[in-house]
Biotite code that builds the C-alpha atoms (Angstrom):
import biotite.structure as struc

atoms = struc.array([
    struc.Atom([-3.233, -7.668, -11.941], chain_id="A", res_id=1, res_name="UNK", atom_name="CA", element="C"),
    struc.Atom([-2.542, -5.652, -8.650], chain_id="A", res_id=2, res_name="UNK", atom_name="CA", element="C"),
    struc.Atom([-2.506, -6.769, -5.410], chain_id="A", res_id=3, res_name="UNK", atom_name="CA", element="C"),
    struc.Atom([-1.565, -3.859, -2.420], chain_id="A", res_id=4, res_name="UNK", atom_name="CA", element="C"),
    struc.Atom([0.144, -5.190, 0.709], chain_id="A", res_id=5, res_name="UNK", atom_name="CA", element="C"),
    struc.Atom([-2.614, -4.007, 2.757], chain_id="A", res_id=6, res_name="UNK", atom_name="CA", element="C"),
    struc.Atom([-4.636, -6.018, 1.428], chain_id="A", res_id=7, res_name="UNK", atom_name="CA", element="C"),
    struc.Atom([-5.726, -9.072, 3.554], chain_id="A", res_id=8, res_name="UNK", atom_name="CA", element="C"),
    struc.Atom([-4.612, -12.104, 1.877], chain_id="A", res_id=9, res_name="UNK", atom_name="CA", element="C"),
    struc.Atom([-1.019, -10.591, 2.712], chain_id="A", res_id=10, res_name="UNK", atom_name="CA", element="C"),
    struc.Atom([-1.928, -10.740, 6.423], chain_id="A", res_id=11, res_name="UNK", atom_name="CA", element="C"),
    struc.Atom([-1.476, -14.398, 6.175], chain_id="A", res_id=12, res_name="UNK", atom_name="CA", element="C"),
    struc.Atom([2.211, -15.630, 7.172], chain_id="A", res_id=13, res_name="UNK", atom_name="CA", element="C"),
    struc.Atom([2.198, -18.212, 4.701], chain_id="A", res_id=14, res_name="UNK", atom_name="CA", element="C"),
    struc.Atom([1.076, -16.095, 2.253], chain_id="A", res_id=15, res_name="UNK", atom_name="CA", element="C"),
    struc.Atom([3.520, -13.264, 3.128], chain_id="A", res_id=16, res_name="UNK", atom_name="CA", element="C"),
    struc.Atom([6.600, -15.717, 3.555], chain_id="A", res_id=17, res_name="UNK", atom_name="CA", element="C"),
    struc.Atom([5.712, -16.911, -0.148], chain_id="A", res_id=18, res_name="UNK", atom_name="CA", element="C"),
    struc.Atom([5.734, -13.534, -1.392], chain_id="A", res_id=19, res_name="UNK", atom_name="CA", element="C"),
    struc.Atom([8.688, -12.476, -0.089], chain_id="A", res_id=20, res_name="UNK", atom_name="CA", element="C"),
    struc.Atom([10.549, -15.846, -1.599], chain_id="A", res_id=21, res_name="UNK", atom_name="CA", element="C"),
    struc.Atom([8.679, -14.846, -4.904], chain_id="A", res_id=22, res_name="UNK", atom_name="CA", element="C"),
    struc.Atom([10.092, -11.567, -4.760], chain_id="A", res_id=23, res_name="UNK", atom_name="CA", element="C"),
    struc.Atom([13.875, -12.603, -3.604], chain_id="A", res_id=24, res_name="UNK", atom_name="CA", element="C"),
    struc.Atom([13.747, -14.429, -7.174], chain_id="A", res_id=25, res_name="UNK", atom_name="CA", element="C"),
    struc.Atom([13.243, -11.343, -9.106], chain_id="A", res_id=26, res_name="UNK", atom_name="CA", element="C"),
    struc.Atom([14.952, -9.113, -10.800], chain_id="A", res_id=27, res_name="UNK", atom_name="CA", element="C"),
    struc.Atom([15.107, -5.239, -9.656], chain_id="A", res_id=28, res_name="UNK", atom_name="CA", element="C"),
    struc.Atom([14.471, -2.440, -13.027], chain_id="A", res_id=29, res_name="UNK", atom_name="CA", element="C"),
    struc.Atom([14.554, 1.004, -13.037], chain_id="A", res_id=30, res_name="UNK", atom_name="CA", element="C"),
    struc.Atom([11.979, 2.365, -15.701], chain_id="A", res_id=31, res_name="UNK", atom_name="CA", element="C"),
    struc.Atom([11.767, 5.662, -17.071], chain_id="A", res_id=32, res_name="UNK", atom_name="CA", element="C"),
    struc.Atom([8.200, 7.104, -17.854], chain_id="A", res_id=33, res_name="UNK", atom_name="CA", element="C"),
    struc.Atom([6.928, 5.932, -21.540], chain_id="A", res_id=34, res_name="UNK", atom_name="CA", element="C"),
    struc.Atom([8.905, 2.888, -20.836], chain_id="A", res_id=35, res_name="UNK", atom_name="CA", element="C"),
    struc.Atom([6.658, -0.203, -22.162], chain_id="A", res_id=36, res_name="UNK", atom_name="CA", element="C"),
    struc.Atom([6.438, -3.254, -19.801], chain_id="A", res_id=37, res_name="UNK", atom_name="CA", element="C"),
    struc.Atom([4.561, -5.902, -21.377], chain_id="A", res_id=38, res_name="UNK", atom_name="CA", element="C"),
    struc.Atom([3.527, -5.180, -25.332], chain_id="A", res_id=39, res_name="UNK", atom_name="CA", element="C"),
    struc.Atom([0.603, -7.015, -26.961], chain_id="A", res_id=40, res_name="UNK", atom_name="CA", element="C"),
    struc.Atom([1.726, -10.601, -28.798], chain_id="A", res_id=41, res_name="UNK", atom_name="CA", element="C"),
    struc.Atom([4.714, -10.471, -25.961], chain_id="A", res_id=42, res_name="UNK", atom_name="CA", element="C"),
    struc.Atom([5.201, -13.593, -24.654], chain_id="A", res_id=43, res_name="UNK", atom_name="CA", element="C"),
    struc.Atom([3.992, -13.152, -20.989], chain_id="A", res_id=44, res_name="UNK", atom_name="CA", element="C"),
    struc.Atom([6.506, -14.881, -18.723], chain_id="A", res_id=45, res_name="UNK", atom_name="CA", element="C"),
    struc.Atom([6.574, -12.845, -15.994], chain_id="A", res_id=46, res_name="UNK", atom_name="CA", element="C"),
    struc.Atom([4.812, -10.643, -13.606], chain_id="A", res_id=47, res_name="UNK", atom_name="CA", element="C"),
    struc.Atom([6.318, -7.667, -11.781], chain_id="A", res_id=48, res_name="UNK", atom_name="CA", element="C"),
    struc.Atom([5.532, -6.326, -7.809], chain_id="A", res_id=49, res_name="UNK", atom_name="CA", element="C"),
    struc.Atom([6.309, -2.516, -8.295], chain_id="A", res_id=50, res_name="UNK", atom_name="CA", element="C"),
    struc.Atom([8.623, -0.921, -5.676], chain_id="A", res_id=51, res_name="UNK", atom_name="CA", element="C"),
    struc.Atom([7.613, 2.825, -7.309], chain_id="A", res_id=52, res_name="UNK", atom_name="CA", element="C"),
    struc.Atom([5.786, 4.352, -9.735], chain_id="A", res_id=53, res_name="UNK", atom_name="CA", element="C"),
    struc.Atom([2.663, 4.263, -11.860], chain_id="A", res_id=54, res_name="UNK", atom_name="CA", element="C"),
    struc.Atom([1.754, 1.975, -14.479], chain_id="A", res_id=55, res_name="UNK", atom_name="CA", element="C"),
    struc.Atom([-1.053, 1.623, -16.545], chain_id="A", res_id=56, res_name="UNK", atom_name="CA", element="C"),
    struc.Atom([-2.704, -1.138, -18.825], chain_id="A", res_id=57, res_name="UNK", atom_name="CA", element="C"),
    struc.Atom([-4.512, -0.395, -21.798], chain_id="A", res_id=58, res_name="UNK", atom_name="CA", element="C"),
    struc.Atom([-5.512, -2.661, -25.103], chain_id="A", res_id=59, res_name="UNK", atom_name="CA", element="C"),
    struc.Atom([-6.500, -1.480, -28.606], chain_id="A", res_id=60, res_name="UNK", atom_name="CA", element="C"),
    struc.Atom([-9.871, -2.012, -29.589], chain_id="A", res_id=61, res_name="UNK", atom_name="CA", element="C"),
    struc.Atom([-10.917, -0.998, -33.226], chain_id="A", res_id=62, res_name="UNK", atom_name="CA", element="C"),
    struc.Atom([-7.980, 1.951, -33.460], chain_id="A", res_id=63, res_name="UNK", atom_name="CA", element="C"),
    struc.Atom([-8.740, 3.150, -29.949], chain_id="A", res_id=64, res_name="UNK", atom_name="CA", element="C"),
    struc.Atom([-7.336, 3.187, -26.593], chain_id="A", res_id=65, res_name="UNK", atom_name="CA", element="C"),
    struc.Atom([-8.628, 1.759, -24.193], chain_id="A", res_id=66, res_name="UNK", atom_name="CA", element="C"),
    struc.Atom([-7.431, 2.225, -20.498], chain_id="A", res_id=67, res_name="UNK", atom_name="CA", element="C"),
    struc.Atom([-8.367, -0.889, -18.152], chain_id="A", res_id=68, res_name="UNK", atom_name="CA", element="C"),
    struc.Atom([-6.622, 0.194, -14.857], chain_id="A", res_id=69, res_name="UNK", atom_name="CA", element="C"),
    struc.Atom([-3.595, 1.263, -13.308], chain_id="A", res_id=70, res_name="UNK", atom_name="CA", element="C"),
    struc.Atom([-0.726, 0.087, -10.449], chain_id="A", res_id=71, res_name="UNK", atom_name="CA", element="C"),
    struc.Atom([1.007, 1.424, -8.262], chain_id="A", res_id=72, res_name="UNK", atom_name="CA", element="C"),
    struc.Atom([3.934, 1.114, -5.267], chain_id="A", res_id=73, res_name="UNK", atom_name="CA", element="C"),
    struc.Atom([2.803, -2.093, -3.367], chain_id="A", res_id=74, res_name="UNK", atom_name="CA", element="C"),
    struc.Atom([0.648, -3.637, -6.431], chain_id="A", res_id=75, res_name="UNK", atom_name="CA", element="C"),
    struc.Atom([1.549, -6.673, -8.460], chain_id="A", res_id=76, res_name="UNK", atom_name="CA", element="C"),
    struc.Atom([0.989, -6.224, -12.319], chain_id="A", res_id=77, res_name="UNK", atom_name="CA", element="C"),
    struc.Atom([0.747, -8.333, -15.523], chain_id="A", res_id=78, res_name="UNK", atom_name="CA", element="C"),
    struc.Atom([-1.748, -9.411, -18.225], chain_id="A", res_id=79, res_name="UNK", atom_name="CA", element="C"),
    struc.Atom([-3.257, -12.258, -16.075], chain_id="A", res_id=80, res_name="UNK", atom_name="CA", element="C"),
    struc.Atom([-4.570, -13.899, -18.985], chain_id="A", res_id=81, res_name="UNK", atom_name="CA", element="C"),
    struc.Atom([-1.295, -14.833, -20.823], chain_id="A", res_id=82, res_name="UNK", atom_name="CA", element="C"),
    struc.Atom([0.602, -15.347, -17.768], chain_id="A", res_id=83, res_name="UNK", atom_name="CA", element="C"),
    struc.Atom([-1.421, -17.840, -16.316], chain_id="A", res_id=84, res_name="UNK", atom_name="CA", element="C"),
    struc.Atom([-2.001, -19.650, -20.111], chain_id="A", res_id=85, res_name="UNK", atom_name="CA", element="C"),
    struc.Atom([1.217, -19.200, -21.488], chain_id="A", res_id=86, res_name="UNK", atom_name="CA", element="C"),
    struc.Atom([-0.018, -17.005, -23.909], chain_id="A", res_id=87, res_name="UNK", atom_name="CA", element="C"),
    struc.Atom([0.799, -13.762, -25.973], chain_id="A", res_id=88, res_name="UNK", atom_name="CA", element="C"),
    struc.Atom([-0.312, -10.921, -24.173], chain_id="A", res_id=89, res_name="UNK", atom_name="CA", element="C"),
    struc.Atom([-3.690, -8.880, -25.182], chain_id="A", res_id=90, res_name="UNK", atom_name="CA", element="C"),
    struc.Atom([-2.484, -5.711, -22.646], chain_id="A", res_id=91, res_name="UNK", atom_name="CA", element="C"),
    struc.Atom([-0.018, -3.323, -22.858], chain_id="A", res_id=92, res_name="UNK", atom_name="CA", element="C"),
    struc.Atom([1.394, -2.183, -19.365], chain_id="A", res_id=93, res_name="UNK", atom_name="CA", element="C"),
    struc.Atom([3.299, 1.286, -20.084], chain_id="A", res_id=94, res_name="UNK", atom_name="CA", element="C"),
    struc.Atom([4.689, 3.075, -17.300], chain_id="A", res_id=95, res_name="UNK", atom_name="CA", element="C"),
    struc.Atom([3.205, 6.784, -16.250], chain_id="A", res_id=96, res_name="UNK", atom_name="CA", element="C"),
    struc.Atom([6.461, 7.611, -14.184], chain_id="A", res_id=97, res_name="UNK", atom_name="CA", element="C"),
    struc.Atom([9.912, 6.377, -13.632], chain_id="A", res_id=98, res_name="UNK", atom_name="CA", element="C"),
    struc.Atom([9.921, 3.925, -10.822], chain_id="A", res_id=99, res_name="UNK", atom_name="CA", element="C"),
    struc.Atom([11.729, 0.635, -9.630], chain_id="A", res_id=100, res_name="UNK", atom_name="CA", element="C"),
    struc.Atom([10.478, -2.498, -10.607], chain_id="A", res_id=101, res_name="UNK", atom_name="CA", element="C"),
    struc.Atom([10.503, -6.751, -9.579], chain_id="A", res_id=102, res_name="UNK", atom_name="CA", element="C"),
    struc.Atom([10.316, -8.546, -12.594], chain_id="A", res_id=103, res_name="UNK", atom_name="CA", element="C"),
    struc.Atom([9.638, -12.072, -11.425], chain_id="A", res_id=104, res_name="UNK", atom_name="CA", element="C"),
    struc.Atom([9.864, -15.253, -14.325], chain_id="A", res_id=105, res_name="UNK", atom_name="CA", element="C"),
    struc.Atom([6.961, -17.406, -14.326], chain_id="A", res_id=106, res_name="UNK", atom_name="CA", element="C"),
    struc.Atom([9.732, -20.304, -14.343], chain_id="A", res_id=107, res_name="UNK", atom_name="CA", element="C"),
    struc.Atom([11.180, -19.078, -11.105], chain_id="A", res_id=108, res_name="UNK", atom_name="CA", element="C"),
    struc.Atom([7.644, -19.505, -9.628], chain_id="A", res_id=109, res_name="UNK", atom_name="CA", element="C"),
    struc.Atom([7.195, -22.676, -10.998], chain_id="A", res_id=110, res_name="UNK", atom_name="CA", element="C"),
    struc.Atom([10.954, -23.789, -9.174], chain_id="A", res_id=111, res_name="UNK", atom_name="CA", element="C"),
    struc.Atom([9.579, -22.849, -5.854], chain_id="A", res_id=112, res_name="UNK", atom_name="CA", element="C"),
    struc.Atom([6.211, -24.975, -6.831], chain_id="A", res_id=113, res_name="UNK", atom_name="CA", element="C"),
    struc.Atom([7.934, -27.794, -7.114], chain_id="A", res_id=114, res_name="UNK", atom_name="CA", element="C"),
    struc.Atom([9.940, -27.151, -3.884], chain_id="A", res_id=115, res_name="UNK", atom_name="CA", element="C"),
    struc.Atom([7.139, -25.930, -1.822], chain_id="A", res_id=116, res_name="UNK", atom_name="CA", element="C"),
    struc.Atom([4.139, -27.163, -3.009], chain_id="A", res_id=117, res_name="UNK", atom_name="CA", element="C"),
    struc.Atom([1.746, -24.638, -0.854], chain_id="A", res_id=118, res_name="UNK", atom_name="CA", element="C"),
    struc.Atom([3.022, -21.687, -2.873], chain_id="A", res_id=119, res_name="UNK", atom_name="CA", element="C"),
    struc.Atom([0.628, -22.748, -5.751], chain_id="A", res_id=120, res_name="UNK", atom_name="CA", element="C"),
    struc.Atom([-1.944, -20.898, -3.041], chain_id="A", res_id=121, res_name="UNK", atom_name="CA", element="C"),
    struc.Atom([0.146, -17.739, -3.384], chain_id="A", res_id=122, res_name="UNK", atom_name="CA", element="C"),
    struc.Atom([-1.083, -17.876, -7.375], chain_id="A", res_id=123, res_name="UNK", atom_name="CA", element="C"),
    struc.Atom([-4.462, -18.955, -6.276], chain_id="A", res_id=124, res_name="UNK", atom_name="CA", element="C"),
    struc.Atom([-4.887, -16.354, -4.388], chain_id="A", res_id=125, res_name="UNK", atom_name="CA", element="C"),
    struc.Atom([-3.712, -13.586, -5.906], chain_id="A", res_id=126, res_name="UNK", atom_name="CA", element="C"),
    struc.Atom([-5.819, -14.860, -9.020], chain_id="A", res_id=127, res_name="UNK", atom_name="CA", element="C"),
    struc.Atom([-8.946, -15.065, -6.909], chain_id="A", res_id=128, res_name="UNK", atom_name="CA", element="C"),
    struc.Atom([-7.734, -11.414, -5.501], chain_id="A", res_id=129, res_name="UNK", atom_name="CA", element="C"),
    struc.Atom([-7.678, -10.023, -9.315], chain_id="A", res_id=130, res_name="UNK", atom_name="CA", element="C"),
    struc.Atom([-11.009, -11.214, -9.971], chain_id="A", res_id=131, res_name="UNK", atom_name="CA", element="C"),
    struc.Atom([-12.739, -9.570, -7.391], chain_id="A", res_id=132, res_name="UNK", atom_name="CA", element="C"),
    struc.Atom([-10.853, -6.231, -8.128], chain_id="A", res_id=133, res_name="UNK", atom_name="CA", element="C"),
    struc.Atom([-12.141, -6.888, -11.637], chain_id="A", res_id=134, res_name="UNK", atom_name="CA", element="C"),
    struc.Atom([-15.956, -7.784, -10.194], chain_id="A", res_id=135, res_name="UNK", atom_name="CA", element="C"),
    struc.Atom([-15.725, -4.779, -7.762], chain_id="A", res_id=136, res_name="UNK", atom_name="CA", element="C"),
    struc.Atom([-14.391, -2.743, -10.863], chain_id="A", res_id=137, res_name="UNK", atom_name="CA", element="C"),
    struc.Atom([-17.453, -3.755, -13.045], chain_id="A", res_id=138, res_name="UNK", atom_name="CA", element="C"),
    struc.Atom([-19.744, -3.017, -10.304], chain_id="A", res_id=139, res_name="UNK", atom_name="CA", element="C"),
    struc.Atom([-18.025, 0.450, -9.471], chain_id="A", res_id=140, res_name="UNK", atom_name="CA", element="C"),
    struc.Atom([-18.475, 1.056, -13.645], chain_id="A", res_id=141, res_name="UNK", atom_name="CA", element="C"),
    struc.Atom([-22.371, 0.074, -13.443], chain_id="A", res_id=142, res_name="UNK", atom_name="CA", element="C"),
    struc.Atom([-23.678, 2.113, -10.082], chain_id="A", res_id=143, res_name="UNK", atom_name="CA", element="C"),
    struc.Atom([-21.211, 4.749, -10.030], chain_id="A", res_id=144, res_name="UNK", atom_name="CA", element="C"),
    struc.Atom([-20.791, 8.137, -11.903], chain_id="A", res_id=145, res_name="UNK", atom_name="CA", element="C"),
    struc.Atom([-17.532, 8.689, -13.428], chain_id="A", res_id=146, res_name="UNK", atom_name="CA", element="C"),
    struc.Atom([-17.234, 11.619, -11.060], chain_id="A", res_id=147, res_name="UNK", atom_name="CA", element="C"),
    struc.Atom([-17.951, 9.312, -8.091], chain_id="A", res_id=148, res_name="UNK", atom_name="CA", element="C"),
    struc.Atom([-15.127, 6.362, -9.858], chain_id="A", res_id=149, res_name="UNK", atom_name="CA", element="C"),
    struc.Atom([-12.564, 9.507, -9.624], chain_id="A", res_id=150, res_name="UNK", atom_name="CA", element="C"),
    struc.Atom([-13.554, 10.381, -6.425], chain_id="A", res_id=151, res_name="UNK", atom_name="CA", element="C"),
    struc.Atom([-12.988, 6.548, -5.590], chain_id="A", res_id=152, res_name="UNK", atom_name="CA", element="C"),
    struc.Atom([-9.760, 6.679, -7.401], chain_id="A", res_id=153, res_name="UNK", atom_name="CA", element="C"),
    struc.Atom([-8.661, 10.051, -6.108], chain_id="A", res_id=154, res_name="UNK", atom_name="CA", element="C"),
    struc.Atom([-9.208, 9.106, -2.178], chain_id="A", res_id=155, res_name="UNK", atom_name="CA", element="C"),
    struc.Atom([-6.907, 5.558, -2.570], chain_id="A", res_id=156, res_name="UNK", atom_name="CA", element="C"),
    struc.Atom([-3.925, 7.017, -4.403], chain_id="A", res_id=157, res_name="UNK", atom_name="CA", element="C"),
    struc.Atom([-4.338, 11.016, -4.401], chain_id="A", res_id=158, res_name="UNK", atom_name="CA", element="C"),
    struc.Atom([-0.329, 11.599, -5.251], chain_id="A", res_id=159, res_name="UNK", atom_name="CA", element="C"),
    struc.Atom([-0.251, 9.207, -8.134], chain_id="A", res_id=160, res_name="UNK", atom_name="CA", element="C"),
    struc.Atom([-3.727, 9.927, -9.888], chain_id="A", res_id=161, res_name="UNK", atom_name="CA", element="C"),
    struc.Atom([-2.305, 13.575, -9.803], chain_id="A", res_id=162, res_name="UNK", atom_name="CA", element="C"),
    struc.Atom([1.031, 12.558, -12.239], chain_id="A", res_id=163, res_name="UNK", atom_name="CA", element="C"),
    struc.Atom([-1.673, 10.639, -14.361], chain_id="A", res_id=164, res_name="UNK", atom_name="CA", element="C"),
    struc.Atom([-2.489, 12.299, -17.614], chain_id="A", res_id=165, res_name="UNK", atom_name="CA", element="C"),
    struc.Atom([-5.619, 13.275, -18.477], chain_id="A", res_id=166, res_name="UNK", atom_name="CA", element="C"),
    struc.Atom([-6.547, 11.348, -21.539], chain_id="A", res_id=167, res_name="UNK", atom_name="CA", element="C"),
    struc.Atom([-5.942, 8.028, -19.933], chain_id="A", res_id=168, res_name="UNK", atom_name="CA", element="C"),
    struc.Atom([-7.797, 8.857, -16.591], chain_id="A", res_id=169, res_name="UNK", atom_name="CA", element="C"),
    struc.Atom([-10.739, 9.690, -18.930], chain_id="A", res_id=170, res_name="UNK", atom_name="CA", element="C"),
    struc.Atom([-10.285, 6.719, -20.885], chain_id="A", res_id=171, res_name="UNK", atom_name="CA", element="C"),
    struc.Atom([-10.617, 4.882, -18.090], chain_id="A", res_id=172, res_name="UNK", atom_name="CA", element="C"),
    struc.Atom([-13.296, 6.387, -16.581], chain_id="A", res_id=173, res_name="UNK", atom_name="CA", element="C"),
    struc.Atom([-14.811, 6.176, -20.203], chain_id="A", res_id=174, res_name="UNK", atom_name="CA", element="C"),
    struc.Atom([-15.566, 10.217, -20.772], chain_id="A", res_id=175, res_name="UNK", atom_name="CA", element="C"),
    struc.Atom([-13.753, 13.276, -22.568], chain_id="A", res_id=176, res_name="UNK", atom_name="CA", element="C"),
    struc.Atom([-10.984, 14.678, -21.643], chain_id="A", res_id=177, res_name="UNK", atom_name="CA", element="C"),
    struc.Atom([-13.082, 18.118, -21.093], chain_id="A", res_id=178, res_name="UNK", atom_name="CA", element="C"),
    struc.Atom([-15.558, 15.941, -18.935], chain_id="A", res_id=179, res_name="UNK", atom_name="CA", element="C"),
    struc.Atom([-12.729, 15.330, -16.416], chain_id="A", res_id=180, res_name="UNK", atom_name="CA", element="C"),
    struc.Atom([-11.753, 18.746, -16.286], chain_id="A", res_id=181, res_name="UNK", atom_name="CA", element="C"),
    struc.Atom([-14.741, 20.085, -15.278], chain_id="A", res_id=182, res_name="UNK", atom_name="CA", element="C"),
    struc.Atom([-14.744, 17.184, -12.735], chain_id="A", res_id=183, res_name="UNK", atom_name="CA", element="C"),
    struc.Atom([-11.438, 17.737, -11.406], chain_id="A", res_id=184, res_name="UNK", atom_name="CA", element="C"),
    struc.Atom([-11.922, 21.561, -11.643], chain_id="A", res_id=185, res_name="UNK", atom_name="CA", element="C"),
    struc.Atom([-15.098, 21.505, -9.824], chain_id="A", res_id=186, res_name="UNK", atom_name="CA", element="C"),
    struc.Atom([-13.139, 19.229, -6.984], chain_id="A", res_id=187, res_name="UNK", atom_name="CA", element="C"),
    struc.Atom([-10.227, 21.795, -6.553], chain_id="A", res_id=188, res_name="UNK", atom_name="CA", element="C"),
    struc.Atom([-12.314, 24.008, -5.160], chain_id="A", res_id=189, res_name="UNK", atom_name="CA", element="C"),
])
């Protein structure tokens, strides 16, 4: 689940008030790159807002992997799934550099529930955000080329996508590795 401050839900100074009380709860992490966030069957308790770095979530499916987005500095991350059920977690959030993270407990954001019942629009929203980046994803997968989804992906974070391996930009994009070469090659010049 990300969620960039630009985006406009942020603009709101409710909104932006409750994230910032959110985030006060948390608990700052460095990470190293290779560093595993959130494992599958891990109990999902918490979500994270990422001060730097690049992340990535990816799932298993029949012995492969299988890359379903990334995050970066300004996004909010989890398995959205388990955190809002309770349950074990089906993604695997690994991260692609070392960076600073806010690791915020689900029970902290139930506390400030309780006390301030309007935050439970903070979740709502940034639920509601998540699914549209997930409908806007689907529809990006379905009209667009996987050259075009680079070029897409390229143009809103050009420094990170560059530290990105190959192999999971392709998985994501759902080509070869020799595919995106050609794609990226063809681009450099």
């Amino acid at each position: 689940m990300y969620i960039n401050p630009n985006i406009a839900i942020i603009q709101d100074s409710v909104v932006a008030a409750a994230l910032r009380l959110i985030l006060s709860t948390g608990k700052w992490e460095s990470v190293s790159k290779g560093d595993l966030i959130l494992t599958e069957g891990q109990s999902c308790d918490f979500l994270f807002f990422i001060e730097s770095g690049a992340f990535r979530a990816f799932r298993w499916i029949e012995d492969k992997e299988v890359t379903i987005g990334f995050a970066f500095s300004g996004d909010v991350d989890t398995c959205p799934y388990a955190f809002f059920n309770d349950l074990p977690s089906l993604d695997i959030i690994e991260a692609l550099s070392d960076g600073v993270i806010i690791r915020i407990k689900k029970s902290d954001i139930d506390k400030l529930i309780i006390q301030k019942p309007e935050f439970k629009d903070f979740l709502t929203l940034l639920l509601s955000h998540y699914v549209e980046v997930l409908i806007s994803r689907i529809i990006e997968h379905r009209i667009l080329t996987a050259e075009e989804i680079y070029q897409n992906l390229l143009s809103r974070q050009p420094d990170e996508v560059a530290k990105i391996p190959l192999q999971y930009i392709a998985s994501y994009l759902g080509i070869s590795k020799e595919r995106l070469s050609r794609i990226r090659k063809k681009h450099r010049n």
